[in-house]
C-alpha positions as CSV (number, residue, x, y, z in Angstrom):
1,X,-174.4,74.0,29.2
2,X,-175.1,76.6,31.7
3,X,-178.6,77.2,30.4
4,X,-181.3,75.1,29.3
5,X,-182.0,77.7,26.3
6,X,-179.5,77.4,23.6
7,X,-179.1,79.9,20.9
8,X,-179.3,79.2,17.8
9,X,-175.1,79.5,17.3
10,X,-174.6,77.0,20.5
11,X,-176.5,74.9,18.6
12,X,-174.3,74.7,15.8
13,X,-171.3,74.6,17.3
14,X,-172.7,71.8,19.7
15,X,-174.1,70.0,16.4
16,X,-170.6,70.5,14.8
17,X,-169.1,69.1,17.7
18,X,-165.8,66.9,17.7
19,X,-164.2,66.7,21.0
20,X,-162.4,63.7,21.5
21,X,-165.2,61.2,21.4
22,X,-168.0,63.4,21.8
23,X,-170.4,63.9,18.9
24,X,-173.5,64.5,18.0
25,X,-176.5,62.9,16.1
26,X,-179.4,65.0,14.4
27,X,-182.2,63.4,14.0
28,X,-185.3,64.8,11.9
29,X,-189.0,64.4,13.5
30,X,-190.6,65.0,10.0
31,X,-193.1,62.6,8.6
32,X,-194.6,62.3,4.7
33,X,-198.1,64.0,5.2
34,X,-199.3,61.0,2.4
35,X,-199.0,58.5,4.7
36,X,-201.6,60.1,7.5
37,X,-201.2,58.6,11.0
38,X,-199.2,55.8,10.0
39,X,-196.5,57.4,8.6
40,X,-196.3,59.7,11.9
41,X,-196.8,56.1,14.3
42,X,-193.5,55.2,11.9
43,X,-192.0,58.3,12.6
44,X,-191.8,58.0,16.2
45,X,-190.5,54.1,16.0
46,X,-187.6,55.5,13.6
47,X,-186.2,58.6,15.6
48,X,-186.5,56.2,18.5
49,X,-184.5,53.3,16.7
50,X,-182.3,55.8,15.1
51,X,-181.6,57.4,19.0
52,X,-180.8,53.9,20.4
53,X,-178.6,53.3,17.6
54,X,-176.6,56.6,18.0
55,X,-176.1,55.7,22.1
56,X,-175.0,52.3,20.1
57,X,-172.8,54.1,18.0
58,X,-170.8,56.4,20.9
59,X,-172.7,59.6,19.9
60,X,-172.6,61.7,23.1
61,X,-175.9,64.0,22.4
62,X,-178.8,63.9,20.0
63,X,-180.8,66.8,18.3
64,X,-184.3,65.8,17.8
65,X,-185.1,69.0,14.8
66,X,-188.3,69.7,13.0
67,X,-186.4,72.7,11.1
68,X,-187.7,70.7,7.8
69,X,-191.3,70.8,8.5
70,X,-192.9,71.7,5.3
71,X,-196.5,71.5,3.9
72,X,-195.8,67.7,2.8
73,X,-193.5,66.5,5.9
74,X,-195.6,68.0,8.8
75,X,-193.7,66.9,12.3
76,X,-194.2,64.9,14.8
77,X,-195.2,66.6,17.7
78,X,-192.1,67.6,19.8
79,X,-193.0,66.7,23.4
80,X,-194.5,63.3,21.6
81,X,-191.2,62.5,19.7
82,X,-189.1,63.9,23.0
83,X,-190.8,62.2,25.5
84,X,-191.2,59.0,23.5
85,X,-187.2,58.8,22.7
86,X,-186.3,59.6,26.3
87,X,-189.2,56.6,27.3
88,X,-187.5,54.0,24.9
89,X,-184.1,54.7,26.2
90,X,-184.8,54.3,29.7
91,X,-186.6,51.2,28.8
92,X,-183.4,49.9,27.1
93,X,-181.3,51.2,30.1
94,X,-179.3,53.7,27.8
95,X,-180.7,56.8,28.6
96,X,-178.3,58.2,30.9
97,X,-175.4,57.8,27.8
98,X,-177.0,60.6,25.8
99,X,-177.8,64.1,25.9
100,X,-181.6,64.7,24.7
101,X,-181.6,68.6,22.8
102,X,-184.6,69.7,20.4
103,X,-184.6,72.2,17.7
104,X,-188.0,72.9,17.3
105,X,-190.5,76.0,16.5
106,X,-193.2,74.8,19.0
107,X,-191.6,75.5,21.9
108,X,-192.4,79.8,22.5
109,X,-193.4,79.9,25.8
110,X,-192.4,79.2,29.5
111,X,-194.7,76.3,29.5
112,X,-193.9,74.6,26.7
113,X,-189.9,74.7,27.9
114,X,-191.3,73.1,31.0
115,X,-193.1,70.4,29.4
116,X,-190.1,69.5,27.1
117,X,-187.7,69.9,30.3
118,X,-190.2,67.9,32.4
119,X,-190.7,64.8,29.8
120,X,-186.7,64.5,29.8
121,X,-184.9,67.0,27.1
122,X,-181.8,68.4,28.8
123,X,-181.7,71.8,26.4
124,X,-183.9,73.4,24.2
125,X,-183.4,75.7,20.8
126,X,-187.0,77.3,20.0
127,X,-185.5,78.6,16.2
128,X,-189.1,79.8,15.9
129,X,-189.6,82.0,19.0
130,X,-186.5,83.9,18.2
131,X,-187.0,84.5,14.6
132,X,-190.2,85.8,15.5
133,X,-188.9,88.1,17.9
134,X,-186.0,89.5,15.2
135,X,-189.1,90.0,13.5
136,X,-191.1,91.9,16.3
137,X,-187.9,94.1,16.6
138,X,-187.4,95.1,13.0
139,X,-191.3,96.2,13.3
140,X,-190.3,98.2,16.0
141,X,-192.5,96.2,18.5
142,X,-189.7,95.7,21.2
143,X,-188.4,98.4,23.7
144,X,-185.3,100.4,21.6
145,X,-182.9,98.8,24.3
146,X,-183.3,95.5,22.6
147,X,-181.2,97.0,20.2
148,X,-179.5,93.5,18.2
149,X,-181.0,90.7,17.4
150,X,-178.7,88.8,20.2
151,X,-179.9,91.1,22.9
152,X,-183.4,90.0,21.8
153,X,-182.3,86.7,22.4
154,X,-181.1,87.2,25.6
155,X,-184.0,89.0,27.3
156,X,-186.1,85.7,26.1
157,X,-183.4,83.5,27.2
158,X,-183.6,85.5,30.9
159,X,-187.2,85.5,30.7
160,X,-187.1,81.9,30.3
161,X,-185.0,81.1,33.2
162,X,-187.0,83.5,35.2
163,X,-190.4,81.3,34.3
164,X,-188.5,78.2,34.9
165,X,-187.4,80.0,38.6
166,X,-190.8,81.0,39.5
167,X,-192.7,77.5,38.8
168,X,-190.4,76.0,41.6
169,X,-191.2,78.3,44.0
């Protein structure tokens, strides 16, 4: 990957992945709203069992997605379910088998890509951000030169690497 920002077609074709041995396991961060705080406690103990078993299993990256969240199946916090999956890996020596990615519609600004970089995702898809900048330039809210919704894309995706840049300065 030559950018920590993926769009939302790398992340399908990474998702539908079947080079050789490499594949990939997507893993939802959803919980049943019914079951309150235990159910999310649960939550995090499954995606982490269910990353170790995919390292197990010869999967070469995992997509930690909260695309399903709902009224009913809230999700887990990202950076929670993130940083606790790349925590339990590294405690079971596995970590460095498997690429971390997250799908997620937290994630909008520079800041929150630095805190999922910095707790130990290797690439990020914020679905959200994007699909409320398509949004922002159907409303006619965005400079004409962003003129396609992959342009629009873009000039985040640059902005983003620009913010990530800066902070190590």
């Amino acid at each position: 990957m030559d950018h920590p920002i993926l769009t939302n077609r790398q992340l399908r074709a990474i998702q539908d992945m079947k080079l050789g041995e490499s594949r990939t396991k997507t893993i939802d961060v959803t919980f049943d709203y019914g079951l309150g705080l235990s159910g999310m406690r649960e939550t995090i103990d499954r995606v982490c069992d269910e990353a170790e078993s995919a390292v197990d299993s010869g999967y070469s990256l995992i997509v930690l997605t909260d695309r399903s969240v709902s009224k009913e199946t809230p999700t887990v916090s990202m950076l929670m379910a993130s940083s606790a999956v790349h925590q339990h890996l590294i405690r079971r020596t596995k970590r460095s088998r498997i690429g971390l990615i997250v799908e997620t519609g937290e994630a909008c600004e520079v800041h929150h890509h630095c805190l999922l970089l910095g707790y130990g995702v290797d690439a990020i898809n914020p679905y959200l951000a994007f699909e409320a900048l398509w949004q922002a330039r159907r409303d006619c809210k965005l400079p004409q030169s962003l003129d396609s919704d992959e342009a629009v894309v873009e000039a985040y995706r640059l902005a983003v690497s620009k913010g990530l840049s800066l902070i190590h300065i």
